[in-house]
C-alpha positions in Angstrom: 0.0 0.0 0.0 1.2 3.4 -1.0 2.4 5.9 1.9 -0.4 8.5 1.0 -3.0 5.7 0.8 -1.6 4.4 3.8 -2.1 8.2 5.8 -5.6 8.2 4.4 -7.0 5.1 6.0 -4.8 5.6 9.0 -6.6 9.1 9.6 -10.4 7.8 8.8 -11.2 5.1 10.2 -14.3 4.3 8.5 -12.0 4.3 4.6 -11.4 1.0 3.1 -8.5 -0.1 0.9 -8.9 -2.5 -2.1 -6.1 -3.4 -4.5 -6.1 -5.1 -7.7 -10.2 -5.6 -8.0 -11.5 -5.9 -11.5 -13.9 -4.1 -13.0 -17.0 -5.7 -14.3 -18.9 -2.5 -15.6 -18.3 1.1 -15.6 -21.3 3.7 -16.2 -21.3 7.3 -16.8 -24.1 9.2 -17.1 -24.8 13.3 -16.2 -25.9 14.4 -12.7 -25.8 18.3 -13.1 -22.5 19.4 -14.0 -20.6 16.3 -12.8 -20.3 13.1 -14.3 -21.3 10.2 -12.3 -19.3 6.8 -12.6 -20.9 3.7 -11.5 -18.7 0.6 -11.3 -19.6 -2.5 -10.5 -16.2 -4.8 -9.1 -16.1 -8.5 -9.6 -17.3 -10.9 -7.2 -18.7 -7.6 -5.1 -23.0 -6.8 -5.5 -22.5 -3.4 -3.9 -21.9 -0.8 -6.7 -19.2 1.7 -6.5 -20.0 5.5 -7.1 -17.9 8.9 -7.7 -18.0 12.3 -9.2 -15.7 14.0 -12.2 -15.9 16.9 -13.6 -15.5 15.1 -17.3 -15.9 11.7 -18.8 -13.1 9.1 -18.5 -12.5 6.2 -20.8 -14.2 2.7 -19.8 -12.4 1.0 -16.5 -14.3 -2.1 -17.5 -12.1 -5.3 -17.7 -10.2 -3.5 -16.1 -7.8 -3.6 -12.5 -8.1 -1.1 -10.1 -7.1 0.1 -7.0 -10.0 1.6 -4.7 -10.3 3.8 -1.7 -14.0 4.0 -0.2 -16.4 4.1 2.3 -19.4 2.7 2.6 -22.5 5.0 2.2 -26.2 4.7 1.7 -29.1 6.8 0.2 -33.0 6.3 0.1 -34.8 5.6 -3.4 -38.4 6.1 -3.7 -38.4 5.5 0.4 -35.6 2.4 -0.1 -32.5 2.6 1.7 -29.3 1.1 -0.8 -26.0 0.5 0.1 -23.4 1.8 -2.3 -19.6 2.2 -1.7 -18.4 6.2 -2.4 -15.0 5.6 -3.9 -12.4 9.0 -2.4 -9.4 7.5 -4.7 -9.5 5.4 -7.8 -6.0 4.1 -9.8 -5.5 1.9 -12.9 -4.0 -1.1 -11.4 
């Protein structure tokens, strides 16, 4: 694990580390000014979620390394789990 990675999770104790997780699908679609990516990670049924500014070429297939917490919002008065990703890396 990378020093500043390292810091991170160290500091917040509610941040997870993942390395080397493979991407099954990656989403982007517009939420306002933001685009929001979606990515679903293999052998995990919680999606992934986080914010850029533009879009970013498809992360499916692909390895990454993941830090995130987990997060939840309510739907049409469901609560869902999703994972809000603070650092992403190509593997």
């Amino acid at each position: 694990m990378e020093k500043q990675v390292k810091k991170l999770v160290e500091t917040h104790q509610q941040l997870v580390h993942s390395e080397g997780v493979k991407v099954v699908s990656h989403v982007q679609r517009e939420d306002d000014d933001w685009i929001l990516h979606t990515l679903m990670l293999e052998g995990i049924d919680v999606p992934f979620k986080y914010k850029r500014k533009k879009q970013y070429r498809s992360l499916k297939g692909a390895r990454v390394n993941l830090t995130y917490y987990p997060e939840s919002e309510t739907v049409a008065g469901m609560e869902f789990e999703y994972m809000k990703v603070v650092r992403i890396r190509v593997a």
